[in-house]
C-alpha positions as CSV (number, residue, x, y, z in Angstrom):
1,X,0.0,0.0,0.0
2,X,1.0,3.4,-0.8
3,X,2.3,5.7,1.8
4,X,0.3,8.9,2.7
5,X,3.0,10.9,0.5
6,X,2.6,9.2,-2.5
7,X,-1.0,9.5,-2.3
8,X,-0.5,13.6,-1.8
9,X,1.2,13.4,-4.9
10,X,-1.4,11.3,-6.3
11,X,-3.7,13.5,-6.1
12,X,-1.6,17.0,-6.8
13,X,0.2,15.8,-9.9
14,X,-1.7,12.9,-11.3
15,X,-5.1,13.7,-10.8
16,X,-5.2,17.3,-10.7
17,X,-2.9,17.4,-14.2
18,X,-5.3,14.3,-15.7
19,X,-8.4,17.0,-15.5
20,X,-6.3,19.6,-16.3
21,X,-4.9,18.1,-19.5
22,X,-8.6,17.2,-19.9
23,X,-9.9,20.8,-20.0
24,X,-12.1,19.9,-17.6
25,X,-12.0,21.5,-14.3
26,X,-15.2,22.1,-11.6
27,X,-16.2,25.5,-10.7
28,X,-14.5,27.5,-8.4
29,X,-17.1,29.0,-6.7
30,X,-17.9,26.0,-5.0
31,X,-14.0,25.5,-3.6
32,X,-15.1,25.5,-0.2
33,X,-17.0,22.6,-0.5
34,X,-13.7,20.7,-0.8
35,X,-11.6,22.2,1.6
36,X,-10.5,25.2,-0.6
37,X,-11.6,29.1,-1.0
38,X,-13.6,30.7,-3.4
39,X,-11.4,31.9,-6.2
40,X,-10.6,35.4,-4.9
41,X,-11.9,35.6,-2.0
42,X,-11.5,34.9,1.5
43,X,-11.2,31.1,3.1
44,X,-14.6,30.3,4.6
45,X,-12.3,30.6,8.4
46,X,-11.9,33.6,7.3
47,X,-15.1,35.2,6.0
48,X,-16.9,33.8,9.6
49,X,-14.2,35.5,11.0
50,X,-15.3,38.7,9.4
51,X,-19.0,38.2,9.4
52,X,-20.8,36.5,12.8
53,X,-23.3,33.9,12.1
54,X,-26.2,36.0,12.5
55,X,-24.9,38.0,9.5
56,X,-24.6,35.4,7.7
57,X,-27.6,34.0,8.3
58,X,-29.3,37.5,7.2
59,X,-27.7,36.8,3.7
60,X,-28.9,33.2,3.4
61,X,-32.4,34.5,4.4
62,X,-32.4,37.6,2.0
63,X,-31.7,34.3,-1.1
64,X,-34.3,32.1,0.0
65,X,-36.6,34.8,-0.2
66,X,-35.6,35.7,-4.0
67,X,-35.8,31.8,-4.6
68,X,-39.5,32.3,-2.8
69,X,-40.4,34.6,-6.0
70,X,-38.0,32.9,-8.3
71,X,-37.2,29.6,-7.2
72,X,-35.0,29.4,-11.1
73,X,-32.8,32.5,-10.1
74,X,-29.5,30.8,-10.1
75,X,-27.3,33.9,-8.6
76,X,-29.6,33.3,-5.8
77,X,-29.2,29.4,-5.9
78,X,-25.3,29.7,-5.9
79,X,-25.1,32.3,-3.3
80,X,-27.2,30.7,-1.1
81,X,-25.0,27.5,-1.3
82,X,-21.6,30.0,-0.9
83,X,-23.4,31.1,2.7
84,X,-24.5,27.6,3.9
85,X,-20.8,26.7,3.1
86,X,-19.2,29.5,5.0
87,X,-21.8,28.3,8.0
88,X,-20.2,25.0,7.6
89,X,-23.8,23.6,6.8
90,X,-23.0,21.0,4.3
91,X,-26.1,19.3,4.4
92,X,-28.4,22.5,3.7
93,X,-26.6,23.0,0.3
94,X,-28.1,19.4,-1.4
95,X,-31.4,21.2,-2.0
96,X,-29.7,23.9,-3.9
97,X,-27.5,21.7,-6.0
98,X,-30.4,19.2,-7.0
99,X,-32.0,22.8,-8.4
100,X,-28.8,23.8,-10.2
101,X,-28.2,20.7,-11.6
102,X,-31.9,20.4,-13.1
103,X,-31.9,23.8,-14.4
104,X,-28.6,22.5,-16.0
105,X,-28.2,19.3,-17.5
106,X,-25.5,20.0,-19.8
107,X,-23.2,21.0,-17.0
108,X,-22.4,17.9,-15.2
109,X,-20.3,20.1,-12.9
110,X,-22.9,20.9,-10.5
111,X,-24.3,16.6,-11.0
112,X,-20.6,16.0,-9.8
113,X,-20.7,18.8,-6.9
114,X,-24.2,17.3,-5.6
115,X,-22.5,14.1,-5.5
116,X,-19.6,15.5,-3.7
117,X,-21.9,16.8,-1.3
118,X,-23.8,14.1,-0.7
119,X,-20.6,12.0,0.4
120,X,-19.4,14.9,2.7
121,X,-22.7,14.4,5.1
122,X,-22.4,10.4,4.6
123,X,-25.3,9.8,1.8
124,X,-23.2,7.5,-0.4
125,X,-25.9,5.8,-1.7
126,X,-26.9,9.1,-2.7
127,X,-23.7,10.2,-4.1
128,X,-23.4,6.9,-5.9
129,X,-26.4,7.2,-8.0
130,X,-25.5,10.9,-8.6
131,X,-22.0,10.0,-10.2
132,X,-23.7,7.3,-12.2
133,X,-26.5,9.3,-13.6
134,X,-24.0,11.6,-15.2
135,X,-21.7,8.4,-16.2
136,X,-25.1,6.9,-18.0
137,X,-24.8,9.6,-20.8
138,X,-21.1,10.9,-20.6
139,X,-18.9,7.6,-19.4
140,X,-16.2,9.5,-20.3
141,X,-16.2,11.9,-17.4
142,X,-13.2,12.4,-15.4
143,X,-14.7,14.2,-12.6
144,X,-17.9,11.8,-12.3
145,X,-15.0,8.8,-13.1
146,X,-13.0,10.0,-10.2
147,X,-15.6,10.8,-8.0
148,X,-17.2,7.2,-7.7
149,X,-13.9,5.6,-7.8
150,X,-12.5,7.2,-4.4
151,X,-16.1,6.7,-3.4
152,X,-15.5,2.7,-3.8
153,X,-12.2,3.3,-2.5
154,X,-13.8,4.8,0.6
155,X,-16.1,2.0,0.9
156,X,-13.1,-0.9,0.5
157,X,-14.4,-1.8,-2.9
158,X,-11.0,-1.7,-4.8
159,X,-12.0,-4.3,-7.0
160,X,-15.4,-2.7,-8.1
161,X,-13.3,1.1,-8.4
162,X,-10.9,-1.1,-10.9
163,X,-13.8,-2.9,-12.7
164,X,-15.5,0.4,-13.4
165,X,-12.4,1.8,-15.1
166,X,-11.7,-1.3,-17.2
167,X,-15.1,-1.1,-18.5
168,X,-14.6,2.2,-19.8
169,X,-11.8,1.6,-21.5
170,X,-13.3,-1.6,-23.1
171,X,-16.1,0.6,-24.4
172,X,-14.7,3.9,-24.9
173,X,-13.2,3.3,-28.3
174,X,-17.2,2.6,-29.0
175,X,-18.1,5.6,-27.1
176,X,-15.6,7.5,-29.1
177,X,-16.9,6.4,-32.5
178,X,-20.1,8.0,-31.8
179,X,-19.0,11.2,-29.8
180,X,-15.4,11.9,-30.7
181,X,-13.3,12.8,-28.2
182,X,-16.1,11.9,-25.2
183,X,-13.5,9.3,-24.0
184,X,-9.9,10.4,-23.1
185,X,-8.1,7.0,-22.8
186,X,-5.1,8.1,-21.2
187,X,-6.4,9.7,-18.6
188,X,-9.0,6.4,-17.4
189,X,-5.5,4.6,-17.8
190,X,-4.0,6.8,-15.3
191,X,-7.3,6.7,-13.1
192,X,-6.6,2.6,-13.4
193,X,-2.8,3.3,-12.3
194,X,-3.3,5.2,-9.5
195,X,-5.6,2.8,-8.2
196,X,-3.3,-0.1,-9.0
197,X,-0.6,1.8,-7.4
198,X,-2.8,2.8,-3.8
199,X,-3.7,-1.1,-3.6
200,X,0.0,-2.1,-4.2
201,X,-0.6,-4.1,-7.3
202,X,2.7,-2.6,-8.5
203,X,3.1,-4.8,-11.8
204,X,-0.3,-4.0,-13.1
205,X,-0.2,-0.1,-11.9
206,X,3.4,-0.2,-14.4
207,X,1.8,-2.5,-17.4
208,X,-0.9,0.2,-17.6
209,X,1.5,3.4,-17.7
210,X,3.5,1.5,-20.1
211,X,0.4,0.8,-22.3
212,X,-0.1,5.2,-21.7
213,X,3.7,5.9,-22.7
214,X,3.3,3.4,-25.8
215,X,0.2,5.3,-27.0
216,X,1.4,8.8,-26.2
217,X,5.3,9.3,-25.5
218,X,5.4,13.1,-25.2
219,X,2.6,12.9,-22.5
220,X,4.6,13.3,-19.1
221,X,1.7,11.9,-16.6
222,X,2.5,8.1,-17.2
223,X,6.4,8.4,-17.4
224,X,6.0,10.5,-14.2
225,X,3.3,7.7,-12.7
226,X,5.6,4.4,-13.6
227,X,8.6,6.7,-11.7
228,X,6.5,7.3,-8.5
229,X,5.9,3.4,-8.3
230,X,9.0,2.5,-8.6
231,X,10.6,4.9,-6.1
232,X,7.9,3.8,-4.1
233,X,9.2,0.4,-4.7
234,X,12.7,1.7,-3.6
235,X,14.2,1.5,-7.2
236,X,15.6,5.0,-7.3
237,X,17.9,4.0,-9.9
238,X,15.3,2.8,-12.6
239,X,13.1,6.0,-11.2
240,X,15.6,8.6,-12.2
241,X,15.7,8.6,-15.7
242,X,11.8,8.4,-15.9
243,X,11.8,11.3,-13.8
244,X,14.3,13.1,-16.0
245,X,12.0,12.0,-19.1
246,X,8.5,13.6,-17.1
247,X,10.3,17.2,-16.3
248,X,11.6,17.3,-19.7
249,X,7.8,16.5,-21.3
250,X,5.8,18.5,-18.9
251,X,4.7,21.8,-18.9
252,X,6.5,24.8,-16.7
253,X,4.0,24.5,-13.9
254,X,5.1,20.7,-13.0
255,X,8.9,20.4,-13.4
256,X,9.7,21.9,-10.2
257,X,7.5,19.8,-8.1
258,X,9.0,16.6,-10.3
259,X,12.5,17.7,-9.8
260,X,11.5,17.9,-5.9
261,X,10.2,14.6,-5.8
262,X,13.1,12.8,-7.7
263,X,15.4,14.2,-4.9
264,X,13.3,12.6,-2.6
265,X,11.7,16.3,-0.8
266,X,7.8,16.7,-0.5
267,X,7.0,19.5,-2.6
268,X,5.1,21.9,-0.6
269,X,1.4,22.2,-0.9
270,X,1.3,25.9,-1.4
271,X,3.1,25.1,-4.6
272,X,0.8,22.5,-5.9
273,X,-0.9,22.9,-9.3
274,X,-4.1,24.5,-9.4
275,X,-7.3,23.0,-11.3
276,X,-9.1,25.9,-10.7
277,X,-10.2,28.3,-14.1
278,X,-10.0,31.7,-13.8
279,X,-12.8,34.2,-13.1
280,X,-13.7,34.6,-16.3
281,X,-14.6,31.4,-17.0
282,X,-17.0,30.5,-13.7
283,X,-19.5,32.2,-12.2
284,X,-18.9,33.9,-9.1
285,X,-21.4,34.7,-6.3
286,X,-23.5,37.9,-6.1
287,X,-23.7,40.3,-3.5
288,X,-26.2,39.3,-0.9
289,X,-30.1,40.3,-2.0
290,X,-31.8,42.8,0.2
291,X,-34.5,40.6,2.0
């Protein structure tokens, strides 16, 4: 089994650059949900810090009483779920996120951020069937992929997390026939990997970054995920040159946290790579409604 540091760096490099490379990144606004902050703006520690409860709960009152006149108005829908976050009140932002995600079916970014939800306050059922709805018409998505794998994880259902990625990659060159592109195979490979890797099936997490490196050799994820396992494994010396190969093919943004890691420091948080998109391209949060 993986150490908790090779799991940080799971998550930071592998995952994070898979939906990165992926163009496909969840909305900001919602950071906090996760443990983040909103994308220019204060932590949610912070903004209780600077606004008491009761404050707060003024705000959420003045957006349930614009969704009273018009329960569509989704400023007032994603503000309301910005408060009930900074309140730490996990649970009251479901109702909110089943509304965004019906006035929204093309954006499977608030399907995976109900999901998310629902596994924060222990509905896994619930989060289950919310990944899977958006897996029934988009198998290919990595967020909704991801999602219900660490969910399986989370349960001790490593075999079921690894049958779900096999099937899509038995199917997605069928899926890809009929929606180009809906499928990104190196990333599900890398999904497989990791897992691989985390359950210390080291031979299988390295046959499937070979397959990656054999179908793509300028793509540095693989290169750098068959290094990790083998450092892991204590064979620094066959890790080295994949880790020279992964800081040479990767963009600016990684090398220094690769270089860091083939000397054998953990790379500091702070500098990890960001999936968040700028302001410009997600929504951010009103100002609070006049009740």
């Amino acid at each position: 089994m993986f150490n908790k540091r090779y799991r940080w760096l799971t998550v930071t490099i592998l995952a994070i650059a898979t939906l990165a490379f992926s163009g496909f990144l969840l909305l900001s606004i919602f950071a906090p949900l996760f443990g983040g902050g909103l994308a220019g703006s204060p932590s949610p520690a912070a903004s209780r810090a600077a606004s008491p409860q009761a404050d707060l709960e003024a705000q959420a009152k003045g957006y349930e009483l614009v969704l009273q006149r018009e329960p569509d108005n989704q400023t007032a829908l994603r503000g309301l779920i910005d408060i009930r976050i900074q309140q730490g009140n996990i649970e009251a932002t479901i109702a909110p996120l089943e509304k965004l995600a019906e006035l929204n079916p093309d954006q499977p970014e608030y399907q995976v951020l109900l999901a998310q939800a629902k596994q924060r306050i222990g509905d896994r059922e619930g989060a289950a069937q919310a990944y899977r709805s958006i897996l029934s018409t988009r198998p290919g998505d990595l967020n909704a992929l991801q999602g219900l794998v660490d969910l399986m994880l989370e349960q001790d259902r490593p075999q079921a997390a690894i049958g779900l990625l096999q099937d899509t990659l038995k199917t997605a060159d069928e899926a890809n026939r009929i929606q180009p592109g809906s499928v990104d195979v190196t990333s599900v490979q890398l999904l497989l990997g990791r897992v691989y890797a985390e359950e210390g099936r080291f031979e299988e997490a390295i046959a499937v970054y070979d397959q990656s490196i054999e179908s793509d050799g300028q793509d540095f994820r693989p290169v750098l995920g068959k290094a990790l396992v083998l450092q892991s494994q204590g064979k620094n010396e066959e890790a080295q040159p994949l880790f020279v190969s992964a800081a040479a093919l990767a963009p600016a943004q990684y090398k220094d946290q690769i270089n860091q890691i083939a000397a054998g420091a953990s790379p500091s948080p702070a500098a990890a790579p960001s999936s968040a998109p700028s302001a410009e391209a997600s929504p951010a949060p009103a100002e609070s409604p006049a009740p």
